[in-house]
PDB file of N, CA, C and O in Angstrom, chain B, residues numbered from 101:
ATOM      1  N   UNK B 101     133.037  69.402   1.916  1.00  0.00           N
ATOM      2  CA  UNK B 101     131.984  68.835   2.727  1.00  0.00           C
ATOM      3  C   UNK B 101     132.299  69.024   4.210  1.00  0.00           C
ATOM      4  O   UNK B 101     131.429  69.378   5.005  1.00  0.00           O
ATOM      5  N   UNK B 102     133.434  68.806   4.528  1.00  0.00           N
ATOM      6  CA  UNK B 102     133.845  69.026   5.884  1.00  0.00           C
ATOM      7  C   UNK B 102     133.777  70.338   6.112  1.00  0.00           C
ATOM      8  O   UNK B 102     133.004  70.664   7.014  1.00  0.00           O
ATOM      9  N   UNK B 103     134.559  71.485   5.370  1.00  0.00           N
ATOM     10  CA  UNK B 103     133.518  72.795   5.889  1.00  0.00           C
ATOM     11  C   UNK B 103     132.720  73.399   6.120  1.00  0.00           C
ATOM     12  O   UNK B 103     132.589  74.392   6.834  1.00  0.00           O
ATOM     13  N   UNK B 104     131.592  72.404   5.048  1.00  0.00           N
ATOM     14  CA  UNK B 104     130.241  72.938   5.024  1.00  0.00           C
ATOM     15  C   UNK B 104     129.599  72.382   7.029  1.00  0.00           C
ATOM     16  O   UNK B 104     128.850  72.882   7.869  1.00  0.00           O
ATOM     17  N   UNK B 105     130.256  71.436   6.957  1.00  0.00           N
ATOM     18  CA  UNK B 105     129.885  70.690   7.989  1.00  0.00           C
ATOM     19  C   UNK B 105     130.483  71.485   8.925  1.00  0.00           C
ATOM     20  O   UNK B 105     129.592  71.724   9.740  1.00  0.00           O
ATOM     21  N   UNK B 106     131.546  72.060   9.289  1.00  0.00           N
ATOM     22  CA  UNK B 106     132.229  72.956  10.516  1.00  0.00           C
ATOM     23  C   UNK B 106     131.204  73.918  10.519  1.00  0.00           C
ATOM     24  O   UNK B 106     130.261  73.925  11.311  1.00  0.00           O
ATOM     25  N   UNK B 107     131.409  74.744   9.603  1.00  0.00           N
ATOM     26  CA  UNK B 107     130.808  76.021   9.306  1.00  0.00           C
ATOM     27  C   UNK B 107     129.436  76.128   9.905  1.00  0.00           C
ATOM     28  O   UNK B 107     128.951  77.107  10.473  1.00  0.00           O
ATOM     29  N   UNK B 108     128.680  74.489   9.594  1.00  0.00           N
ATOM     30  CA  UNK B 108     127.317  74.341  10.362  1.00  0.00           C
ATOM     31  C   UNK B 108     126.967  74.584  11.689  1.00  0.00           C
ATOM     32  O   UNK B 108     125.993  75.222  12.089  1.00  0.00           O
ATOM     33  N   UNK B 109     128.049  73.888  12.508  1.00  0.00           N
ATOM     34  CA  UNK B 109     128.324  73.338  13.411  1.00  0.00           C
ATOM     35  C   UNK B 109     128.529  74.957  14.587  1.00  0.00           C
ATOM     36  O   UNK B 109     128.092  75.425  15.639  1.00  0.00           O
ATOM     37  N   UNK B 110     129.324  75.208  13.674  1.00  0.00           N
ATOM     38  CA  UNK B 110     130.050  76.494  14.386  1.00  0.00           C
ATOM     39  C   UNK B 110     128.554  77.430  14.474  1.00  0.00           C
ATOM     40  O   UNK B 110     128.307  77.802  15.622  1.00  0.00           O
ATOM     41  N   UNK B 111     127.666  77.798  13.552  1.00  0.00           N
ATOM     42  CA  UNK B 111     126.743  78.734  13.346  1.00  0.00           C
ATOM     43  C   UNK B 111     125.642  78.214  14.436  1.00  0.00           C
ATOM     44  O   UNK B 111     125.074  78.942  15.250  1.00  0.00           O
ATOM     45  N   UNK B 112     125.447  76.726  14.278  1.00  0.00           N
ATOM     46  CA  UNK B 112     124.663  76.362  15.202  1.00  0.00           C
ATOM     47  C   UNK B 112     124.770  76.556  16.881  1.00  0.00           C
ATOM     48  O   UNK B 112     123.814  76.690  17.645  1.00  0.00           O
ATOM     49  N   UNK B 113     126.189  76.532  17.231  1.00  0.00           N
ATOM     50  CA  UNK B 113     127.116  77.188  18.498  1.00  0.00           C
ATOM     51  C   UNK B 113     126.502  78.107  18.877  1.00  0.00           C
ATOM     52  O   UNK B 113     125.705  78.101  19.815  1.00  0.00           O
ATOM     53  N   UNK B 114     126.812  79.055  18.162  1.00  0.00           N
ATOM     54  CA  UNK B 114     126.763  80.601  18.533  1.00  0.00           C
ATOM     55  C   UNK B 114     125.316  81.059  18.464  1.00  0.00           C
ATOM     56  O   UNK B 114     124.935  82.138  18.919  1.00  0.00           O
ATOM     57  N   UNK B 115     124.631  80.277  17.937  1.00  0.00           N
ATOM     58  CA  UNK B 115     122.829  80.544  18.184  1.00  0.00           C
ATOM     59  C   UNK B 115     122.083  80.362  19.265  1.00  0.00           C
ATOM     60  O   UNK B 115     120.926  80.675  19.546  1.00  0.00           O
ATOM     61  N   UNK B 116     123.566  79.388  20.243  1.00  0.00           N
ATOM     62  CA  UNK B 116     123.304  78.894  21.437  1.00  0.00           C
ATOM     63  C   UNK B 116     123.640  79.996  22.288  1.00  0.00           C
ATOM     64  O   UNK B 116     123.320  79.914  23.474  1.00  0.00           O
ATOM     65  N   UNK B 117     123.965  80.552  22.058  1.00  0.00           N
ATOM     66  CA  UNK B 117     124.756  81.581  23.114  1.00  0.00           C
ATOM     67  C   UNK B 117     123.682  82.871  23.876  1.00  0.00           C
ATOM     68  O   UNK B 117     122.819  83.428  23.198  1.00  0.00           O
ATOM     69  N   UNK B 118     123.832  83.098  24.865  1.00  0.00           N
ATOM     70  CA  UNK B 118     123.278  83.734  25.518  1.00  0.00           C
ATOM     71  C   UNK B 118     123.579  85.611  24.689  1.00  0.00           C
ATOM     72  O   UNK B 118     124.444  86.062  23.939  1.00  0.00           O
ATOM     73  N   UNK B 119     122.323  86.206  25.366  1.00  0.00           N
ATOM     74  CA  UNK B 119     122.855  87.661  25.050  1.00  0.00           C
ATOM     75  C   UNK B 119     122.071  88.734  25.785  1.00  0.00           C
ATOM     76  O   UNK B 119     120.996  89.243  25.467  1.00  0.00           O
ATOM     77  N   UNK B 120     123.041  89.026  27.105  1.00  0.00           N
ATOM     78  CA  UNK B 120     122.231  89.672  28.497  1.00  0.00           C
ATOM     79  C   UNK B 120     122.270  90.955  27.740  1.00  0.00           C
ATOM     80  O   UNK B 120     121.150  91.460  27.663  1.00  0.00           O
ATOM     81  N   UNK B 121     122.952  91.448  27.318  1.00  0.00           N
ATOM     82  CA  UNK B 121     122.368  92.914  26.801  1.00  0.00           C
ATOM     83  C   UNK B 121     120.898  93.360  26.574  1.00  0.00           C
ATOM     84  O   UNK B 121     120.261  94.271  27.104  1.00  0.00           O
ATOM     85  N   UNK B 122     120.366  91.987  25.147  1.00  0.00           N
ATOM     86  CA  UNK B 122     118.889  92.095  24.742  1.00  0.00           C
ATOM     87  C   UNK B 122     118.297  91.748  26.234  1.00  0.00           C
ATOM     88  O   UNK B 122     117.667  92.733  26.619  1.00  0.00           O
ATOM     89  N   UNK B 123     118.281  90.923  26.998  1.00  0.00           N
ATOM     90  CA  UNK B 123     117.548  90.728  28.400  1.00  0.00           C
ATOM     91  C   UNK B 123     117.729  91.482  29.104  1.00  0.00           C
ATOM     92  O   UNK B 123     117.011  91.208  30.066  1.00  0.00           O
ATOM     93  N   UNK B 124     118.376  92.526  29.340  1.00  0.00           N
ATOM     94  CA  UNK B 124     118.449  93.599  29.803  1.00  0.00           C
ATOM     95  C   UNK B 124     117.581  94.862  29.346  1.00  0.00           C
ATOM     96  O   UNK B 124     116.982  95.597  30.131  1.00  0.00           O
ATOM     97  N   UNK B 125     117.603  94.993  28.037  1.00  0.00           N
ATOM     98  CA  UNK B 125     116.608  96.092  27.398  1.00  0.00           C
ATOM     99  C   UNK B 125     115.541  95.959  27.678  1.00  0.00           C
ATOM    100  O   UNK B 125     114.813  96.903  27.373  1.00  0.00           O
ATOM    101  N   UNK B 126     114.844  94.681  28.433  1.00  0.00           N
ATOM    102  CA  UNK B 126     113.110  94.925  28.626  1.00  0.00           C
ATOM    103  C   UNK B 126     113.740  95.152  29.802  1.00  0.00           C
ATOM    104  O   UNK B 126     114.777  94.693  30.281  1.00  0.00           O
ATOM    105  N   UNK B 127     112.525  96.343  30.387  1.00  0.00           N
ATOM    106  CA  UNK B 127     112.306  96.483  31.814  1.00  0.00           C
ATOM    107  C   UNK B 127     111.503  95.524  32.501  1.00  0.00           C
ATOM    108  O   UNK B 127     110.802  94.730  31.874  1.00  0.00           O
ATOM    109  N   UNK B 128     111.560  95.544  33.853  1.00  0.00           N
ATOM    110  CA  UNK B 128     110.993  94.960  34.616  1.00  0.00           C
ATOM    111  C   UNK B 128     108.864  94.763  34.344  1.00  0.00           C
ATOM    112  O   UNK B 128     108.013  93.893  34.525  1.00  0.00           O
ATOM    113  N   UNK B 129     108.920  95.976  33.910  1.00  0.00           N
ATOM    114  CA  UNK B 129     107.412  96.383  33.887  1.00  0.00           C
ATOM    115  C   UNK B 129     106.984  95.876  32.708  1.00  0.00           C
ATOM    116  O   UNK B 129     105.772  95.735  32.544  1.00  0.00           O
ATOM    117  N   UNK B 130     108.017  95.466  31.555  1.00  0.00           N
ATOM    118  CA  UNK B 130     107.222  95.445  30.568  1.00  0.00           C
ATOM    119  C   UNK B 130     106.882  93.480  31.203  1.00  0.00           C
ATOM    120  O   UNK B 130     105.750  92.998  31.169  1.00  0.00           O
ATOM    121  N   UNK B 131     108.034  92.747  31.671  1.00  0.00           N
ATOM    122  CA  UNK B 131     108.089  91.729  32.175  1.00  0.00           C
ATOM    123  C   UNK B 131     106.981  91.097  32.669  1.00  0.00           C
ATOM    124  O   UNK B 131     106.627  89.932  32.485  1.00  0.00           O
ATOM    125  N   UNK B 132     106.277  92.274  33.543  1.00  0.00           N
ATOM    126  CA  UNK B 132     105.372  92.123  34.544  1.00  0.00           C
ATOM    127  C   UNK B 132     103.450  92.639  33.797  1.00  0.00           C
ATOM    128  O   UNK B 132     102.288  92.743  34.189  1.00  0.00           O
ATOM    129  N   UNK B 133     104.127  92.770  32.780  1.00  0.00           N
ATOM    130  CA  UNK B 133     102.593  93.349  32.122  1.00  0.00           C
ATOM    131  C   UNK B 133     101.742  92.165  31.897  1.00  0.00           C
ATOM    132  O   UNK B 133     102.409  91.144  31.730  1.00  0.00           O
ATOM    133  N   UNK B 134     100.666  92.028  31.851  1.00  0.00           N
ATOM    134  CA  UNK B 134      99.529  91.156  31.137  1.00  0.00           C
ATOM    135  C   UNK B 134      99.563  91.201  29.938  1.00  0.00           C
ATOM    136  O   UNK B 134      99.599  92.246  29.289  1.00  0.00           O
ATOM    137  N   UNK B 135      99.557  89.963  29.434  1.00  0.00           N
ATOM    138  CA  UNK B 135      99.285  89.454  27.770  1.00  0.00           C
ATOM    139  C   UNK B 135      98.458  90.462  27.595  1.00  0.00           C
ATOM    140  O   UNK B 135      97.742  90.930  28.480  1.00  0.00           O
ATOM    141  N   UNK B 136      98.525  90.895  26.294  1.00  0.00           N
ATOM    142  CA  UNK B 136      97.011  91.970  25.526  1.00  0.00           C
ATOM    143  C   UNK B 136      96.348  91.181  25.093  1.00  0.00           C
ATOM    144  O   UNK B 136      96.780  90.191  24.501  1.00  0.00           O
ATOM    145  N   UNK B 137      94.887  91.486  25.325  1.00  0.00           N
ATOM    146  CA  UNK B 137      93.995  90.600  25.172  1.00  0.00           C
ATOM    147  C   UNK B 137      93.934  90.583  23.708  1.00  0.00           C
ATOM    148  O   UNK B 137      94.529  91.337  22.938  1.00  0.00           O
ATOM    149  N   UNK B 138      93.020  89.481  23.385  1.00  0.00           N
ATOM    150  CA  UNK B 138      92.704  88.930  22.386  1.00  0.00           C
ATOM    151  C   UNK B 138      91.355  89.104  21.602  1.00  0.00           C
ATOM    152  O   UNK B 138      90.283  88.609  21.952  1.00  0.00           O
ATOM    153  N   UNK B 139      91.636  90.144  20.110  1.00  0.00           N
ATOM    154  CA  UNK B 139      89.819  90.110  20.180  1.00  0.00           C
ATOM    155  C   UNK B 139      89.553  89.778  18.842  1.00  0.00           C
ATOM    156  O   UNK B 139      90.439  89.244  18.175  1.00  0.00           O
ATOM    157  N   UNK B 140      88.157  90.089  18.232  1.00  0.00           N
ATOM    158  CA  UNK B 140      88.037  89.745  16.993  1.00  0.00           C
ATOM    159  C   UNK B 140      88.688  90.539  16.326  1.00  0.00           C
ATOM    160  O   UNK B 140      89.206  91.580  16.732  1.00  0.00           O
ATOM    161  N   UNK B 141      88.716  89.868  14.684  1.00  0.00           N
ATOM    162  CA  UNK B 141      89.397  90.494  13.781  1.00  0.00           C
ATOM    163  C   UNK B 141      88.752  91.676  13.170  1.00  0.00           C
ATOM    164  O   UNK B 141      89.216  92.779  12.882  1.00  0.00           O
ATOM    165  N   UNK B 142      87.290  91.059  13.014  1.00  0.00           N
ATOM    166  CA  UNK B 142      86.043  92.349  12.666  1.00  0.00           C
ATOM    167  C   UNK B 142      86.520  93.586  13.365  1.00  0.00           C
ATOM    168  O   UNK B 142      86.492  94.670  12.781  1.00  0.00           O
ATOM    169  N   UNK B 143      86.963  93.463  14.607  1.00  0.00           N
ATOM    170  CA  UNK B 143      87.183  94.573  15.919  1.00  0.00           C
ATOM    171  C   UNK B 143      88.299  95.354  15.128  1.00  0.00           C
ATOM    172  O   UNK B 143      88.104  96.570  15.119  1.00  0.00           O
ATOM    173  N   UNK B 144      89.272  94.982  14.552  1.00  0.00           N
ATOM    174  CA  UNK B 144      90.813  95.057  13.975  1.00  0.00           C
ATOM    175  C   UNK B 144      90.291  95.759  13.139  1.00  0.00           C
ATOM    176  O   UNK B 144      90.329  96.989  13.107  1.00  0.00           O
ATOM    177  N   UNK B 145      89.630  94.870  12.211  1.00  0.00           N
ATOM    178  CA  UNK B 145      90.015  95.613  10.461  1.00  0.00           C
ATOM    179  C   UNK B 145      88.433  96.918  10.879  1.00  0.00           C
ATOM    180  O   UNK B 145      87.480  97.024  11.650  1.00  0.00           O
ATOM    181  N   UNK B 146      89.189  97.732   9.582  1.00  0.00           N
ATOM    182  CA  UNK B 146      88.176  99.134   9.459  1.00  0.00           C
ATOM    183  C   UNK B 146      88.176  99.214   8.482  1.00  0.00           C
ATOM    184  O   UNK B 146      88.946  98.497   7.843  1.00  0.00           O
ATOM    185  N   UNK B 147      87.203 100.247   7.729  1.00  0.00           N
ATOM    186  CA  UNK B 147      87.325 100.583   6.907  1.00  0.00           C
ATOM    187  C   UNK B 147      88.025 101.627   6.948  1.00  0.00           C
ATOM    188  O   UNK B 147      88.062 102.447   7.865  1.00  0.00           O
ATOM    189  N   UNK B 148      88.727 101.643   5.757  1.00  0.00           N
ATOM    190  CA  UNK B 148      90.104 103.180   5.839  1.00  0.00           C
ATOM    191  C   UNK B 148      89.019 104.353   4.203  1.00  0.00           C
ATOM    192  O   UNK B 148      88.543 103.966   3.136  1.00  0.00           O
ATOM    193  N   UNK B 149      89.049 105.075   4.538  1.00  0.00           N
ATOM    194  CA  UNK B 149      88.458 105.889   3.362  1.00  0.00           C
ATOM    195  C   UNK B 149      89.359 105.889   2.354  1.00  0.00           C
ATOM    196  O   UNK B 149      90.465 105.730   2.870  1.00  0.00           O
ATOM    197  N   UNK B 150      89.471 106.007   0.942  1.00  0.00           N
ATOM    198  CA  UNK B 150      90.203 105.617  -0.416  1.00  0.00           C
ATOM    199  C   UNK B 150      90.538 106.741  -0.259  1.00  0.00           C
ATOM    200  O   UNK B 150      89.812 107.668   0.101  1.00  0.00           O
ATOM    201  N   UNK B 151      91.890 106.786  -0.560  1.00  0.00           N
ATOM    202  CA  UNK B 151      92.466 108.389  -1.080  1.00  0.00           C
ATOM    203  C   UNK B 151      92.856 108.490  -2.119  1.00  0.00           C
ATOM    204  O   UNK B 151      93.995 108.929  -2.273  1.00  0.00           O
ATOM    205  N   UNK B 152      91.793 107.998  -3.613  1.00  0.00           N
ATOM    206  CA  UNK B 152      91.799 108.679  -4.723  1.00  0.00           C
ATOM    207  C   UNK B 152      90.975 109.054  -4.802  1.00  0.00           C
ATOM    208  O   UNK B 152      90.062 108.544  -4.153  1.00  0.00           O
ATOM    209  N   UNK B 153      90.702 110.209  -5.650  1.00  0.00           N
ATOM    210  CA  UNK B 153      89.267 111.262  -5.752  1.00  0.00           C
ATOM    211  C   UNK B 153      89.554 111.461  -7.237  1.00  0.00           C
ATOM    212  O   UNK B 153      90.594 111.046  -7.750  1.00  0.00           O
ATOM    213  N   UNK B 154      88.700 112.043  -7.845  1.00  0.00           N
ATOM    214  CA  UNK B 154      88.108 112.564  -9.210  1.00  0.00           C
ATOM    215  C   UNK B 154      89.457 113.617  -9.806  1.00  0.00           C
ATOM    216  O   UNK B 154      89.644 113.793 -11.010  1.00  0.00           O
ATOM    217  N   UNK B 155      90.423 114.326  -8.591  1.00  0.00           N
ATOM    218  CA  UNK B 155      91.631 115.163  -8.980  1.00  0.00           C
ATOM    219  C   UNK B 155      92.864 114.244  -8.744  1.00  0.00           C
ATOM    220  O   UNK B 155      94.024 114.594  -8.960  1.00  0.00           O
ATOM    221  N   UNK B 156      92.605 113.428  -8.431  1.00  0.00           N
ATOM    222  CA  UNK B 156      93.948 112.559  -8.277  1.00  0.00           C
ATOM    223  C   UNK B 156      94.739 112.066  -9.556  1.00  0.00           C
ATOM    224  O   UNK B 156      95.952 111.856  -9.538  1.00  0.00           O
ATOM    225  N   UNK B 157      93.927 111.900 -10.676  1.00  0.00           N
ATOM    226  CA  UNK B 157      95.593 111.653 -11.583  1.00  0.00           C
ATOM    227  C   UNK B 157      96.095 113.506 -11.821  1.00  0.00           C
ATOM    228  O   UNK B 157      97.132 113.734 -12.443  1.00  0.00           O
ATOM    229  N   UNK B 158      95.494 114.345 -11.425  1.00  0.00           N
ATOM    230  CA  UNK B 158      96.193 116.093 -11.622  1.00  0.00           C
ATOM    231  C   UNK B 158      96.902 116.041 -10.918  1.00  0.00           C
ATOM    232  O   UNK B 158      97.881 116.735 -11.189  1.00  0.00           O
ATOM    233  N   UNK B 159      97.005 115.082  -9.273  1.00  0.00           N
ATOM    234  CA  UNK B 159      97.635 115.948  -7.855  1.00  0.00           C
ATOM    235  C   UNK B 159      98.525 114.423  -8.370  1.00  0.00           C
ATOM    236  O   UNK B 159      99.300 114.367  -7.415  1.00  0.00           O
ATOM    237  N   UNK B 160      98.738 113.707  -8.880  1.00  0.00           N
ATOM    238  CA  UNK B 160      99.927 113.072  -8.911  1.00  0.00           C
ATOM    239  C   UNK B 160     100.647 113.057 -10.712  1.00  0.00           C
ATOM    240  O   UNK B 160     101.598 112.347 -11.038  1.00  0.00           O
ATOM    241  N   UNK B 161      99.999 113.895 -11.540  1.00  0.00           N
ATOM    242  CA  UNK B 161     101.094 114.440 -12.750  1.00  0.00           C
ATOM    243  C   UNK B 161     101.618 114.903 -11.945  1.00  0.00           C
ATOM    244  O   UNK B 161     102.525 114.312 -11.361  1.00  0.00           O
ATOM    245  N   UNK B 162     101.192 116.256 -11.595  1.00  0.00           N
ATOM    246  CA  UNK B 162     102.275 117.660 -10.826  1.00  0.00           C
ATOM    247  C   UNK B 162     102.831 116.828  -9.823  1.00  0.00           C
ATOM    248  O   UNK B 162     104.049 116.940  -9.960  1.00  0.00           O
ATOM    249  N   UNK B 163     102.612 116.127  -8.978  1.00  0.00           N
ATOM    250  CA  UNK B 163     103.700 115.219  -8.266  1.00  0.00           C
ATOM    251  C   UNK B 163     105.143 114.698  -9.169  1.00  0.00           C
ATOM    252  O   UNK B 163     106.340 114.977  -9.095  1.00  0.00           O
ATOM    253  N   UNK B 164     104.523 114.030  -9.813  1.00  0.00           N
ATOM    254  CA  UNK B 164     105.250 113.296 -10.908  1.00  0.00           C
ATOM    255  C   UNK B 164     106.632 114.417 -11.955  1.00  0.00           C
ATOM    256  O   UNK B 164     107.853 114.260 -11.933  1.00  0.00           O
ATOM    257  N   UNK B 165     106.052 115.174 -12.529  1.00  0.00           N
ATOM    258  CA  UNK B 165     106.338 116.761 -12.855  1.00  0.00           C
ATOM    259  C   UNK B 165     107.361 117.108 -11.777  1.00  0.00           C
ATOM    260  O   UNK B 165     108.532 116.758 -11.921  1.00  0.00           O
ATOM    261  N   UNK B 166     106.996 117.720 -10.806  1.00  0.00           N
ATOM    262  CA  UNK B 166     108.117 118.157  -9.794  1.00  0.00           C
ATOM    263  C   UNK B 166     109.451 117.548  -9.329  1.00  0.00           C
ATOM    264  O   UNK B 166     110.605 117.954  -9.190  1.00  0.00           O
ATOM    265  N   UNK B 167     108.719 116.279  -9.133  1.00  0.00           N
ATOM    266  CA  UNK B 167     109.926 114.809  -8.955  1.00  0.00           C
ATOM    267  C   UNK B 167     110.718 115.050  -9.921  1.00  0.00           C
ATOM    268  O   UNK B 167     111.907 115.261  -9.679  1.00  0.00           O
ATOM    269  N   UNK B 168     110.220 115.069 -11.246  1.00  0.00           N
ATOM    270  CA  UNK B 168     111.177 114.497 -12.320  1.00  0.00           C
ATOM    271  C   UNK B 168     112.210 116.301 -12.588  1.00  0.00           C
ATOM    272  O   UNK B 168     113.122 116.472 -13.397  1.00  0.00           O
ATOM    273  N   UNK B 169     111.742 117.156 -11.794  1.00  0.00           N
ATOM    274  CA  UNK B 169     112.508 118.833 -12.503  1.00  0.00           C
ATOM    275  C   UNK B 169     113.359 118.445 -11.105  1.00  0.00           C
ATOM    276  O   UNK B 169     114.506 118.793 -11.383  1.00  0.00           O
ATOM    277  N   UNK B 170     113.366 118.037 -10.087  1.00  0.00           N
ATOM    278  CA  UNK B 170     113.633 117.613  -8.933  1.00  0.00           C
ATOM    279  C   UNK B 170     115.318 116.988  -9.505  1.00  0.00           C
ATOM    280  O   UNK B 170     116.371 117.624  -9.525  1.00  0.00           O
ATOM    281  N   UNK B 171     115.107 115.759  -9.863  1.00  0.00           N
ATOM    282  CA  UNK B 171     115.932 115.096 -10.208  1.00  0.00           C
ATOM    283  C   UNK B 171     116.683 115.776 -11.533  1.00  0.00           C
ATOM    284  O   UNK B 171     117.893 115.581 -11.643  1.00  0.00           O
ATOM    285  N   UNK B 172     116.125 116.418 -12.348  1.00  0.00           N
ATOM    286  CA  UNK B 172     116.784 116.492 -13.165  1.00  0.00           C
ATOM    287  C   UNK B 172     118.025 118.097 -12.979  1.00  0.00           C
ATOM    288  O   UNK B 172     118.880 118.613 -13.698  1.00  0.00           O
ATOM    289  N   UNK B 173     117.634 118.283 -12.046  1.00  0.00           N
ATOM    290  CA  UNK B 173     118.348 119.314 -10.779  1.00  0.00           C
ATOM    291  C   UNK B 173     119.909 119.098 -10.076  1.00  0.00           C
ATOM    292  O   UNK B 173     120.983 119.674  -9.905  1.00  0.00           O
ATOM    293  N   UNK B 174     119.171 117.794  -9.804  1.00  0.00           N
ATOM    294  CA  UNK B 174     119.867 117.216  -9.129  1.00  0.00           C
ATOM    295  C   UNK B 174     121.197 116.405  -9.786  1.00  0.00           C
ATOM    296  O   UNK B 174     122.253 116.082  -9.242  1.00  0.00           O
ATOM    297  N   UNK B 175     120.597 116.149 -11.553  1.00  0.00           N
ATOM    298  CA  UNK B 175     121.931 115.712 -11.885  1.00  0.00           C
ATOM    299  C   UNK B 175     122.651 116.361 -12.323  1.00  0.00           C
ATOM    300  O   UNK B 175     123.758 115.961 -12.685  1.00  0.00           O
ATOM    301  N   UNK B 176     122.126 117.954 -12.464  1.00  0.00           N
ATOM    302  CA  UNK B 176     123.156 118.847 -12.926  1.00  0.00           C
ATOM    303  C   UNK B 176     123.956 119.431 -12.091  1.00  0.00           C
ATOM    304  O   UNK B 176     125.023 119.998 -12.329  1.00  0.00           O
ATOM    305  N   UNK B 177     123.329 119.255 -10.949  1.00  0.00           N
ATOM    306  CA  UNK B 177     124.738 119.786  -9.616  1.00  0.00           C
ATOM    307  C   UNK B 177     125.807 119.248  -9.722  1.00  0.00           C
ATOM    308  O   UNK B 177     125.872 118.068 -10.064  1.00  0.00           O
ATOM    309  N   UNK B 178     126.996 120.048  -9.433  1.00  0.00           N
ATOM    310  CA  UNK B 178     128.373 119.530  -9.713  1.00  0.00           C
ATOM    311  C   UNK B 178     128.922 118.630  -8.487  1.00  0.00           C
ATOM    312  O   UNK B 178     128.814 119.286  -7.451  1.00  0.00           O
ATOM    313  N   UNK B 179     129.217 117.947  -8.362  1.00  0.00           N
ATOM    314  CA  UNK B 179     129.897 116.747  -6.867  1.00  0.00           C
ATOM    315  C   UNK B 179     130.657 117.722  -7.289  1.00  0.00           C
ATOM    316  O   UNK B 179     131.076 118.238  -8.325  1.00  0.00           O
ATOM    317  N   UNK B 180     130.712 117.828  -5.856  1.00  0.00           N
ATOM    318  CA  UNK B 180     131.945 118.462  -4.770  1.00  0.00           C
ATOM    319  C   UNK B 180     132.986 117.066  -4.084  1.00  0.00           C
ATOM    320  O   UNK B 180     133.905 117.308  -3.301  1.00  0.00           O
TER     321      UNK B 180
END
């Protein structure tokens, strides 16, 4: 119990701790930029076009097919 309790203690410490490196990686400009505005979500979402079509279970056997001569390639190579 008492370690669990150090161990806490200690983790909670070091969460305190500063770290100028990361405050260093923003530049000045990004510092100085304006919030991005805020808009609707309607604005956000799109419609994305479906990328399955009428050949898609053919173009992912032969996917599937290649993968698997792929691998099975691959376990016959000898480690070096």
């Amino acid at each position: 119990m008492r370690f669990l309790f150090s161990l806490t203690f200690l983790v909670a410490i070091a969460a305190c701790a500063a770290f100028p490196e990361v405050d260093q990686a923003v530049s000045d400009d990004v510092k100085k930029a304006p919030y991005p505005a805020l808009v609707p979500v309607e604005q956000v979402l799109t419609e994305t076009p479906t990328r399955l079509d009428e050949n898609s279970d053919e173009a992912i056997d032969a996917r599937v097919t290649a993968l698997q001569r792929r691998a099975e390639a691959l376990r016959r190579r000898p480690v070096e």
